[in-house]
PDB file of N, CA, C and O in Angstrom, chain B, residues numbered from 101:
ATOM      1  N   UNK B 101     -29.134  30.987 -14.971  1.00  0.00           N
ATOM      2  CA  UNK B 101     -27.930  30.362 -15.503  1.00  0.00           C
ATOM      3  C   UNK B 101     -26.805  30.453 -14.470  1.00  0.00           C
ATOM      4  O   UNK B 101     -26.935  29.841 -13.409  1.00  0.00           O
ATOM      5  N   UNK B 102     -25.665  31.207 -14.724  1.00  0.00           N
ATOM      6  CA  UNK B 102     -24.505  31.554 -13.812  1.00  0.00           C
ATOM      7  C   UNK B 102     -24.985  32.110 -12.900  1.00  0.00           C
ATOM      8  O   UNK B 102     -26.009  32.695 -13.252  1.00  0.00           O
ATOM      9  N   UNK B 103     -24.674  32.273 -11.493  1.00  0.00           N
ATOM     10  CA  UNK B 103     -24.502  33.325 -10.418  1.00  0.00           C
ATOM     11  C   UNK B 103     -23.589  33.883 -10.326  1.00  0.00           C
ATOM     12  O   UNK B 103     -22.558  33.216 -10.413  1.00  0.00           O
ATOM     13  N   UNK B 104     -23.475  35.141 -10.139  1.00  0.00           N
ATOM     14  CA  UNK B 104     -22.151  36.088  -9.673  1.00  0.00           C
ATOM     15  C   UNK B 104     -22.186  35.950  -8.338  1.00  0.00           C
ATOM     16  O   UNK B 104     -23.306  35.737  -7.873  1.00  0.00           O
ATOM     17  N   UNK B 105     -21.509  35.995  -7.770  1.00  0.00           N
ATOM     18  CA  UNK B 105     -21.196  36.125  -6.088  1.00  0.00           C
ATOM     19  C   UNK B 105     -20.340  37.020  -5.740  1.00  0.00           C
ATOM     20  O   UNK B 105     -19.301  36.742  -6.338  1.00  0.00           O
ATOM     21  N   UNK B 106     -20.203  37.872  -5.156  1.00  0.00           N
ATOM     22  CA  UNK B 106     -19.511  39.047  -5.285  1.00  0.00           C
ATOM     23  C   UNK B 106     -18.314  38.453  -3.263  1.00  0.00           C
ATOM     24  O   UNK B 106     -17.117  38.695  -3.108  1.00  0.00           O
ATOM     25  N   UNK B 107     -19.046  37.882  -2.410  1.00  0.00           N
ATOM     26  CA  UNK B 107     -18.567  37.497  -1.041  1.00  0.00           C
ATOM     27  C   UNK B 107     -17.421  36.773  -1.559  1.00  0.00           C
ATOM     28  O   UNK B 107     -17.130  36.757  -2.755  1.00  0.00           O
ATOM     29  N   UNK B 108     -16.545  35.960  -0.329  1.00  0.00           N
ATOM     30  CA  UNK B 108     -15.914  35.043   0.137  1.00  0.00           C
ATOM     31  C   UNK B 108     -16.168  33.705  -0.636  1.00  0.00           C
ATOM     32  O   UNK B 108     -17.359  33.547  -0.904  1.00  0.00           O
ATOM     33  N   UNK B 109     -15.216  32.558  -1.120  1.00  0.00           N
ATOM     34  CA  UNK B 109     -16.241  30.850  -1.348  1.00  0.00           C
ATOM     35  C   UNK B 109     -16.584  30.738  -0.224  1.00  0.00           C
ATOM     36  O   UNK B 109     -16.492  31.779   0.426  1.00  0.00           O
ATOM     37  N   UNK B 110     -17.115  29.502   0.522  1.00  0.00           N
ATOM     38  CA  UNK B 110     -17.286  28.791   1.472  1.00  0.00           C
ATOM     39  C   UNK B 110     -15.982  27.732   1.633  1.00  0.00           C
ATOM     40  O   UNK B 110     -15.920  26.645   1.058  1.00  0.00           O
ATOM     41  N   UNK B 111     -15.061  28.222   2.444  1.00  0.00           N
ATOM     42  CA  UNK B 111     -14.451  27.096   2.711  1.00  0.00           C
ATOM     43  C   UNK B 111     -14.385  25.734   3.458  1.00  0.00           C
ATOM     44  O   UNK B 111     -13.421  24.989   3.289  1.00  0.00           O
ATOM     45  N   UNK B 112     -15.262  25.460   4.161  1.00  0.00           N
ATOM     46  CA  UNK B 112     -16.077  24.268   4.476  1.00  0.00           C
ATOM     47  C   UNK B 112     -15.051  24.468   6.272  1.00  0.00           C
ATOM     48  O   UNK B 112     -14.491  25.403   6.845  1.00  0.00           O
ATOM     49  N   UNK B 113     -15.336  22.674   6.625  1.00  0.00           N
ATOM     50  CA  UNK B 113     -14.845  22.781   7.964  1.00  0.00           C
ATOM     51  C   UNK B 113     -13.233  23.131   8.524  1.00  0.00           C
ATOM     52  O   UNK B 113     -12.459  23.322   7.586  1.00  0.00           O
ATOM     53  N   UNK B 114     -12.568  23.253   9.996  1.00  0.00           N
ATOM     54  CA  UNK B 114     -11.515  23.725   9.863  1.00  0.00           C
ATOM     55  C   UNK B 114     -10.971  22.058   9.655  1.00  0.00           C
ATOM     56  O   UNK B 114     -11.643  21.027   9.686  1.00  0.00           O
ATOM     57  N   UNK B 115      -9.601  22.233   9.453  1.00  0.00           N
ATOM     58  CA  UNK B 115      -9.325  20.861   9.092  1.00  0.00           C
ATOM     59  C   UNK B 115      -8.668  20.780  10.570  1.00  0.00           C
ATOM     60  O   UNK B 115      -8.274  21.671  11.322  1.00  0.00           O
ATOM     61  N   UNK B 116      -8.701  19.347  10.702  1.00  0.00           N
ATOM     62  CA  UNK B 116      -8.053  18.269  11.967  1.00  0.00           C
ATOM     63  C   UNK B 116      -6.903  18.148  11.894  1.00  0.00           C
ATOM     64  O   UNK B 116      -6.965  17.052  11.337  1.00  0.00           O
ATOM     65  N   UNK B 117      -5.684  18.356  11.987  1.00  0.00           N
ATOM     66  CA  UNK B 117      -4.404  18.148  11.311  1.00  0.00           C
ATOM     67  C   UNK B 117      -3.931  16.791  12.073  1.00  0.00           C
ATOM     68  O   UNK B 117      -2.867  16.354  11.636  1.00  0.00           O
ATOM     69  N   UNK B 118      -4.467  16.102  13.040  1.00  0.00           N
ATOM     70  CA  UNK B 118      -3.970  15.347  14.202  1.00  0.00           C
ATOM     71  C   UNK B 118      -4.160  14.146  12.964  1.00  0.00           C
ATOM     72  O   UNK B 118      -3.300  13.416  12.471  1.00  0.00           O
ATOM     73  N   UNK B 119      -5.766  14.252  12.642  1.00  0.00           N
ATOM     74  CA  UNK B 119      -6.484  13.219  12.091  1.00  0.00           C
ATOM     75  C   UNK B 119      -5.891  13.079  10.717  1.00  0.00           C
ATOM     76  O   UNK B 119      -6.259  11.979  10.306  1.00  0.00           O
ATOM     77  N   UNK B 120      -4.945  13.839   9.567  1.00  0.00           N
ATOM     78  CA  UNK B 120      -5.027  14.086   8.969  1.00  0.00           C
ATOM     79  C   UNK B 120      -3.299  13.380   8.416  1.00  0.00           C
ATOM     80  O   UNK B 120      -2.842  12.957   7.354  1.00  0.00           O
ATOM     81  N   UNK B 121      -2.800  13.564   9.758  1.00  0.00           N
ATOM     82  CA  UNK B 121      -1.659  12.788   9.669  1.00  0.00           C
ATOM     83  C   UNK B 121      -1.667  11.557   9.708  1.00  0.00           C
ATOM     84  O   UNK B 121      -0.909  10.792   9.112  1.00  0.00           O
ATOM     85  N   UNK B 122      -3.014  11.163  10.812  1.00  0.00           N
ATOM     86  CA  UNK B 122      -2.825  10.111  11.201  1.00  0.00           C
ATOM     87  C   UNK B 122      -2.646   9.110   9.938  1.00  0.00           C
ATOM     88  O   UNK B 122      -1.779   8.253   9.763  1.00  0.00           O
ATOM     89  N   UNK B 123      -3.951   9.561   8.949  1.00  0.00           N
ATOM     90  CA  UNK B 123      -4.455   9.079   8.319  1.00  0.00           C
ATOM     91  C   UNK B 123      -3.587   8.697   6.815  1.00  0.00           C
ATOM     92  O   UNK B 123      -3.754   7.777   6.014  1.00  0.00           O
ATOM     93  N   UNK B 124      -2.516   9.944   6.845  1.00  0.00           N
ATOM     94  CA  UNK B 124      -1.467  10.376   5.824  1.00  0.00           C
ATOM     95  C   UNK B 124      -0.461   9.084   6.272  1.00  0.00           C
ATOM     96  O   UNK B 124       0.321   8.578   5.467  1.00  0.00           O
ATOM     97  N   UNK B 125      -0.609   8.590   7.784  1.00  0.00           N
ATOM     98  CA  UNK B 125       0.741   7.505   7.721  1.00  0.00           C
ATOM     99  C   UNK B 125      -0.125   5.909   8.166  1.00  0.00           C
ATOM    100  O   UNK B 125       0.393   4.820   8.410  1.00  0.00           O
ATOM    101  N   UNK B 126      -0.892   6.109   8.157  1.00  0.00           N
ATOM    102  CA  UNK B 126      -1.488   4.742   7.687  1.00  0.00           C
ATOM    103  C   UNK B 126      -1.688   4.580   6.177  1.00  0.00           C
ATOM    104  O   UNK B 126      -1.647   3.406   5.809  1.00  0.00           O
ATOM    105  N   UNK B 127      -1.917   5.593   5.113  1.00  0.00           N
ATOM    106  CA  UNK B 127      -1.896   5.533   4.115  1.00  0.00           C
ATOM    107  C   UNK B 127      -0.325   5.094   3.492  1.00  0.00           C
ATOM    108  O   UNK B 127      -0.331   4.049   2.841  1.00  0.00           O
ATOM    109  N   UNK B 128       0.809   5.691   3.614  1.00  0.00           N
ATOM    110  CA  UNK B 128       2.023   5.114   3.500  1.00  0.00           C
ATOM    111  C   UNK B 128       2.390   3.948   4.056  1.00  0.00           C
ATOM    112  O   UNK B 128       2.859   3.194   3.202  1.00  0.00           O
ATOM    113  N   UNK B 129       2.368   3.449   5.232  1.00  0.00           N
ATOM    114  CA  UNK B 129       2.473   2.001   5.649  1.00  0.00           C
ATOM    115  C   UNK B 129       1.636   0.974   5.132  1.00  0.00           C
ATOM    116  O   UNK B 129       2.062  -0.180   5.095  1.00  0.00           O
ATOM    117  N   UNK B 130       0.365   1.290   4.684  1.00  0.00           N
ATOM    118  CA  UNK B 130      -0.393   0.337   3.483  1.00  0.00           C
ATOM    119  C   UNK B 130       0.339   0.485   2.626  1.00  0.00           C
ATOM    120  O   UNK B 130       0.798  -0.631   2.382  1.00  0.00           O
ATOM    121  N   UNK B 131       0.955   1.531   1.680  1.00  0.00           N
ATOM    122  CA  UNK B 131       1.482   1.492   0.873  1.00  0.00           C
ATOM    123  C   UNK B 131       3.013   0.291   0.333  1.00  0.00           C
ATOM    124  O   UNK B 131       3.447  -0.443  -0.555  1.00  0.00           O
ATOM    125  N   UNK B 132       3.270   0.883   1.727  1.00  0.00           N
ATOM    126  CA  UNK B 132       4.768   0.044   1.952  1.00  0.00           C
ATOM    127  C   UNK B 132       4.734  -1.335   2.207  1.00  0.00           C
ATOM    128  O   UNK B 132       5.607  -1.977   1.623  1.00  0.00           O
ATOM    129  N   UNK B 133       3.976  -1.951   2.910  1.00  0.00           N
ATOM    130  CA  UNK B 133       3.409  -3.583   2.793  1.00  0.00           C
ATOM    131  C   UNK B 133       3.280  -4.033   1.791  1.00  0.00           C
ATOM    132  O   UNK B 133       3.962  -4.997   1.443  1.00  0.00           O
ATOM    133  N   UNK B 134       1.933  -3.219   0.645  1.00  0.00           N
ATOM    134  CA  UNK B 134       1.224  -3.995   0.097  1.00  0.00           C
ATOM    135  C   UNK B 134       1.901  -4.078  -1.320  1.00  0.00           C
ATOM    136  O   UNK B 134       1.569  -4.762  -2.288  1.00  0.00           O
ATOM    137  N   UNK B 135       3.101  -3.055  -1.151  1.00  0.00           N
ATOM    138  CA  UNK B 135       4.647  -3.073  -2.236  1.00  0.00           C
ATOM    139  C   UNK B 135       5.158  -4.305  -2.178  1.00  0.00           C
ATOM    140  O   UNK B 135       5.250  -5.125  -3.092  1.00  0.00           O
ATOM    141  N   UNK B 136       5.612  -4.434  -0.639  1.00  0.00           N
ATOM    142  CA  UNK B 136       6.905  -5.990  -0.285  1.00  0.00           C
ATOM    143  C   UNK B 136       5.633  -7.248  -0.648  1.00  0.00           C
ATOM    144  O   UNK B 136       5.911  -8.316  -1.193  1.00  0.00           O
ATOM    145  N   UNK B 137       4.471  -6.917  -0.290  1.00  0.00           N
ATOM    146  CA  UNK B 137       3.698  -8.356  -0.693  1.00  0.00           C
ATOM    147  C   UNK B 137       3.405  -8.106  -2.208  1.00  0.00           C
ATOM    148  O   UNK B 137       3.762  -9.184  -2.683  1.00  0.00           O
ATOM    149  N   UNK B 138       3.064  -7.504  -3.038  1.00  0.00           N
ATOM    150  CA  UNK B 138       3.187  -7.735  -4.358  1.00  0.00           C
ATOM    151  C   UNK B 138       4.545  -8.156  -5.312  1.00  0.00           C
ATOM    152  O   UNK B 138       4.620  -8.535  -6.481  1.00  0.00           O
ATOM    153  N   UNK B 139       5.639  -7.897  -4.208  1.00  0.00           N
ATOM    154  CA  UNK B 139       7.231  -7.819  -5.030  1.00  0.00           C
ATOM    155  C   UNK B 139       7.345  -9.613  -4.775  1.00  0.00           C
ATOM    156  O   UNK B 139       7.626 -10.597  -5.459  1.00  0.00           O
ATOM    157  N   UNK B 140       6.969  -9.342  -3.466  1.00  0.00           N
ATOM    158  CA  UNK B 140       6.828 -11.131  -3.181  1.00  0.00           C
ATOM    159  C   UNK B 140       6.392 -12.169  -4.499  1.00  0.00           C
ATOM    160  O   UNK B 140       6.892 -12.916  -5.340  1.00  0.00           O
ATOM    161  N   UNK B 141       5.184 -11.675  -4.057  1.00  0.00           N
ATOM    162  CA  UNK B 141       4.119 -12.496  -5.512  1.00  0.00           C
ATOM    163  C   UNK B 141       4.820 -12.533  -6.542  1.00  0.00           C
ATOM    164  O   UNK B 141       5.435 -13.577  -6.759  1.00  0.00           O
ATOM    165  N   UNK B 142       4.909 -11.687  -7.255  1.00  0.00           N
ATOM    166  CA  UNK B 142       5.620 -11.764  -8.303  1.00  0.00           C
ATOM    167  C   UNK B 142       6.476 -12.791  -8.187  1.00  0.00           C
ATOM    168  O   UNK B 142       6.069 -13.876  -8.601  1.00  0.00           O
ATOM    169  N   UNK B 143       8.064 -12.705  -7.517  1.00  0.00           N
ATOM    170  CA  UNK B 143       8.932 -13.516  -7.169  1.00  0.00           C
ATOM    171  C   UNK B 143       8.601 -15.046  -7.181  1.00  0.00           C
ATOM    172  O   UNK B 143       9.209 -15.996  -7.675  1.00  0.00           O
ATOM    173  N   UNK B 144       6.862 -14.928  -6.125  1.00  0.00           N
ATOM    174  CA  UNK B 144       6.828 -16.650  -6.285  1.00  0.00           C
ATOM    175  C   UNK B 144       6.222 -16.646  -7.472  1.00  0.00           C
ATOM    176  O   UNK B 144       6.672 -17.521  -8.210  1.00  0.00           O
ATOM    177  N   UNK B 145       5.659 -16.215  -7.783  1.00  0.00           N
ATOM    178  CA  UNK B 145       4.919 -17.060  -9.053  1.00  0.00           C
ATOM    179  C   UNK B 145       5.684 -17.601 -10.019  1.00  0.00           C
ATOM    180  O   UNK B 145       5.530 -18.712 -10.528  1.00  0.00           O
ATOM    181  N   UNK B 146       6.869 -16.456 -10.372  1.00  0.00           N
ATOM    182  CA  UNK B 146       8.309 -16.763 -11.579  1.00  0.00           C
ATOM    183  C   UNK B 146       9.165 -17.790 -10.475  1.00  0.00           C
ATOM    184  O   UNK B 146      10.270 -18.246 -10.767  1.00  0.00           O
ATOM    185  N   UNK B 147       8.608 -18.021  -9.420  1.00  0.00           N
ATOM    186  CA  UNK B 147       9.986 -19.815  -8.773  1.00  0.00           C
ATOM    187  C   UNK B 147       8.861 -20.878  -9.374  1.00  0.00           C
ATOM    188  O   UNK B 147       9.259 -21.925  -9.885  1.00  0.00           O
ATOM    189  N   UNK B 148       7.356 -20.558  -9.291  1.00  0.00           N
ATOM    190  CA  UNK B 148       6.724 -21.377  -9.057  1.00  0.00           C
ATOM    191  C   UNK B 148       6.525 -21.599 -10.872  1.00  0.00           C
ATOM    192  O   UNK B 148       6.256 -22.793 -11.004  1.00  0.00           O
ATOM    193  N   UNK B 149       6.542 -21.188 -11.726  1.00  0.00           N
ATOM    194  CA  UNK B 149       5.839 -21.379 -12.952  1.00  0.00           C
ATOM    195  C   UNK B 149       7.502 -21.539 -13.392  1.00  0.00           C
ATOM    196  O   UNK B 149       7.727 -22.696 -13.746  1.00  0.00           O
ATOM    197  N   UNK B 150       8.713 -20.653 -13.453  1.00  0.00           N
ATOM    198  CA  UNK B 150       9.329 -20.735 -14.340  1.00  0.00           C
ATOM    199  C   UNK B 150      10.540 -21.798 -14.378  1.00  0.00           C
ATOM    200  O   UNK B 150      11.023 -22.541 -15.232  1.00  0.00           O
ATOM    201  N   UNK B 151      10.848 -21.426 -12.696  1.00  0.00           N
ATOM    202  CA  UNK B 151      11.853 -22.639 -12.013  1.00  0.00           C
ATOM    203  C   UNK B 151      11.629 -23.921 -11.226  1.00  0.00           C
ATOM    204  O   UNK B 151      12.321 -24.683 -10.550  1.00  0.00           O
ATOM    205  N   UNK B 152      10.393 -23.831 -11.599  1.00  0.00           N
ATOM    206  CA  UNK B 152       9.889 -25.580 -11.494  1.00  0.00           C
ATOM    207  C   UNK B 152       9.775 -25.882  -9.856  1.00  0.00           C
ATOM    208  O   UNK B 152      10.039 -27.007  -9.432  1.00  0.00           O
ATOM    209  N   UNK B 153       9.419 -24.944  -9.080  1.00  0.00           N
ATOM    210  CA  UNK B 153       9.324 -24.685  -7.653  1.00  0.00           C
ATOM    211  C   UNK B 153       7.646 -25.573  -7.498  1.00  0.00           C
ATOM    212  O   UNK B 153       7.527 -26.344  -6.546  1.00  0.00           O
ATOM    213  N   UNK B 154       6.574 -25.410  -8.368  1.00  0.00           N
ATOM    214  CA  UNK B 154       5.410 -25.607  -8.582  1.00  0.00           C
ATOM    215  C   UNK B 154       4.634 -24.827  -7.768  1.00  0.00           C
ATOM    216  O   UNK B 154       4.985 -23.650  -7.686  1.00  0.00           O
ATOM    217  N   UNK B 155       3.581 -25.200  -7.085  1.00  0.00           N
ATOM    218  CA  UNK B 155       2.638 -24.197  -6.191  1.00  0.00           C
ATOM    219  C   UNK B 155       3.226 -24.265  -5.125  1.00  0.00           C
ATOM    220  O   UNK B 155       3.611 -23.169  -4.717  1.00  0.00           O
ATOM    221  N   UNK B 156       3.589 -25.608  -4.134  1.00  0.00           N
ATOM    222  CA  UNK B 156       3.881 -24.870  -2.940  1.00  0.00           C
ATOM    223  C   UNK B 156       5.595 -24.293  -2.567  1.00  0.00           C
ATOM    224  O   UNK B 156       6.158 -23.673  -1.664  1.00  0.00           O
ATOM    225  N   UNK B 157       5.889 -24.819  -3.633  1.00  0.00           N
ATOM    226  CA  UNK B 157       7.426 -24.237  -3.646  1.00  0.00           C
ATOM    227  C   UNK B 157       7.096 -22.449  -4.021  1.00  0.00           C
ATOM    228  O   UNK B 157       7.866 -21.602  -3.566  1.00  0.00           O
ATOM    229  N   UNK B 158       6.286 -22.175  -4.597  1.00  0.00           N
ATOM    230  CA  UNK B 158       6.151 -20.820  -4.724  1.00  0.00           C
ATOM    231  C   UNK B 158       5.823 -19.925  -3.889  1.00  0.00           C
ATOM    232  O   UNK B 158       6.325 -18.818  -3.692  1.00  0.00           O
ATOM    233  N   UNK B 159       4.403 -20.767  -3.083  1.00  0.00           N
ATOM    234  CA  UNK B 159       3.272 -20.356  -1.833  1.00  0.00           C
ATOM    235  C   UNK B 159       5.024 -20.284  -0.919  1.00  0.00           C
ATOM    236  O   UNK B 159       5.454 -19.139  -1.061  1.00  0.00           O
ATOM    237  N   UNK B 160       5.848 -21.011  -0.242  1.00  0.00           N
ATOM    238  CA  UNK B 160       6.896 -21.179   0.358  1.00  0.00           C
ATOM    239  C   UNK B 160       7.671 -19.821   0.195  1.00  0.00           C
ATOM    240  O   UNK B 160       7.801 -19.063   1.156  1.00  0.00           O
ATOM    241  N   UNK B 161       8.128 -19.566  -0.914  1.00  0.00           N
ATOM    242  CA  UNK B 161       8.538 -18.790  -1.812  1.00  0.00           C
ATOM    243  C   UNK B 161       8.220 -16.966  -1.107  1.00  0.00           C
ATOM    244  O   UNK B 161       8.934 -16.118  -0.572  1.00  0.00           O
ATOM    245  N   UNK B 162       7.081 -17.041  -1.413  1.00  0.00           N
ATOM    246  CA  UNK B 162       5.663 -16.058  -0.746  1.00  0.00           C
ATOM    247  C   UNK B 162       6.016 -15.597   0.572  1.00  0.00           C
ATOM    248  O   UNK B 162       6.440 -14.497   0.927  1.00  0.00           O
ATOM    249  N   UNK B 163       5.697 -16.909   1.405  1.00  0.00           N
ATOM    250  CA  UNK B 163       5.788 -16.500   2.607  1.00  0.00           C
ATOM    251  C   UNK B 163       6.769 -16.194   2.930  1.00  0.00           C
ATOM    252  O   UNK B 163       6.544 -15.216   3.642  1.00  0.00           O
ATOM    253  N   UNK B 164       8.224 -16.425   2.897  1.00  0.00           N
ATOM    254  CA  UNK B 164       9.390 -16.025   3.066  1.00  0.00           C
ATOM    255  C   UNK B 164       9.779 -14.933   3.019  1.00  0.00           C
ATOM    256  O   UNK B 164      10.127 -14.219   3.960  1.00  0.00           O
ATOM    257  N   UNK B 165       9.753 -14.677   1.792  1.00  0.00           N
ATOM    258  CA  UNK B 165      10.095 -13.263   1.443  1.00  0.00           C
ATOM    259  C   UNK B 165       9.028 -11.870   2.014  1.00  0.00           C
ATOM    260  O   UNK B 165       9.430 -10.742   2.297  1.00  0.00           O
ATOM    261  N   UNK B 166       7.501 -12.402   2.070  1.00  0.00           N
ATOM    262  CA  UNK B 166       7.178 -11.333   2.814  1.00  0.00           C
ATOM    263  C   UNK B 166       7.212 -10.979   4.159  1.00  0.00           C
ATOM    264  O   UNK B 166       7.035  -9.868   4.659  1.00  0.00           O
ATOM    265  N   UNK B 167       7.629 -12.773   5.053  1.00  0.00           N
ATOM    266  CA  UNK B 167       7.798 -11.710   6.280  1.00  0.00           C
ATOM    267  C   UNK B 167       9.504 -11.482   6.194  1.00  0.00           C
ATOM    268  O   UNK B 167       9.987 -11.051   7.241  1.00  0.00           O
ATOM    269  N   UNK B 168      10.015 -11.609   5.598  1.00  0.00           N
ATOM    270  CA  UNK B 168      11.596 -11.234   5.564  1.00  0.00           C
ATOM    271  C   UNK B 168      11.423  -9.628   4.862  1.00  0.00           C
ATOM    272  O   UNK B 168      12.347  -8.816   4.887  1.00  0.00           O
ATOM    273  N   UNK B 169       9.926  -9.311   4.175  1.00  0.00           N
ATOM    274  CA  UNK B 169      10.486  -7.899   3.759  1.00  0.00           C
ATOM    275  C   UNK B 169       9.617  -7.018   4.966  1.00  0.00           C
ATOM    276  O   UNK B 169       9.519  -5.801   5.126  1.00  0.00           O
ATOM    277  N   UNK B 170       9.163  -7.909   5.567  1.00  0.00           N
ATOM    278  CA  UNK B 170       8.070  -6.818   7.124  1.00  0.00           C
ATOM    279  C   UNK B 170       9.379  -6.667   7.556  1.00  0.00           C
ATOM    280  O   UNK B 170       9.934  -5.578   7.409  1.00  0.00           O
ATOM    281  N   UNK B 171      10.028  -7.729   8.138  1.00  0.00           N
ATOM    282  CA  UNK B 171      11.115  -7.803   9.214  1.00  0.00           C
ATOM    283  C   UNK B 171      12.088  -6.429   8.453  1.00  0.00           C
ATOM    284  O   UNK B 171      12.248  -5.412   9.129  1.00  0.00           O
ATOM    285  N   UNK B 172      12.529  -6.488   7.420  1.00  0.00           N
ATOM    286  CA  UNK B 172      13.442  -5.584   7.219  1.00  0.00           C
ATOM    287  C   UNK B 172      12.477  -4.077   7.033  1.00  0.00           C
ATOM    288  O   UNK B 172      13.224  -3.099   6.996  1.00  0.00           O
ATOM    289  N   UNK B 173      11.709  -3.892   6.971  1.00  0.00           N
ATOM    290  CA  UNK B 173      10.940  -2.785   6.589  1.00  0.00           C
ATOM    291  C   UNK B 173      10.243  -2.059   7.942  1.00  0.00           C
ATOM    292  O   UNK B 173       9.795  -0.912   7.934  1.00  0.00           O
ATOM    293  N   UNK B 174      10.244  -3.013   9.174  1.00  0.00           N
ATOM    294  CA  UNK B 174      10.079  -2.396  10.438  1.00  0.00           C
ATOM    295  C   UNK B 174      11.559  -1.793  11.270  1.00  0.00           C
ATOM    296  O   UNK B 174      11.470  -1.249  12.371  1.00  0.00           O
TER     297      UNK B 174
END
């Protein structure tokens, strides 16, 4: 059933801290994009469905605002 272990756990490998950051700020900069391109979307879809913009007034809409939120976000 159970084992007792009376030693140490195994704490596995040492960690990379280089790799670990790296990985910690590519994870936030995905984050931060894929924010300004969803805030986008949103935005066009309500020009495009609600204010009579239609699809490419929206698609327009889209593109604008997301590279206007890269530009401000770099």
């Amino acid at each position: 059933m159970s084992e007792h272990h009376s030693g140490p756990a195994e704490t596995g490998a040492p960690m990379n801290y280089n790799e670990h950051e790296k990985t910690y700020d590519l994870f936030i900069a995905a984050t931060k994009y894929s924010t300004v391109f969803l805030v986008a979307l949103l935005i066009a879809m309500a020009a495009g469905f609600f204010a009579g913009a239609g699809f490419f007034g929206g698609l327009i809409v889209l593109i604008v605002l997301t590279f206007a939120g890269i530009f401000l976000l770099r």
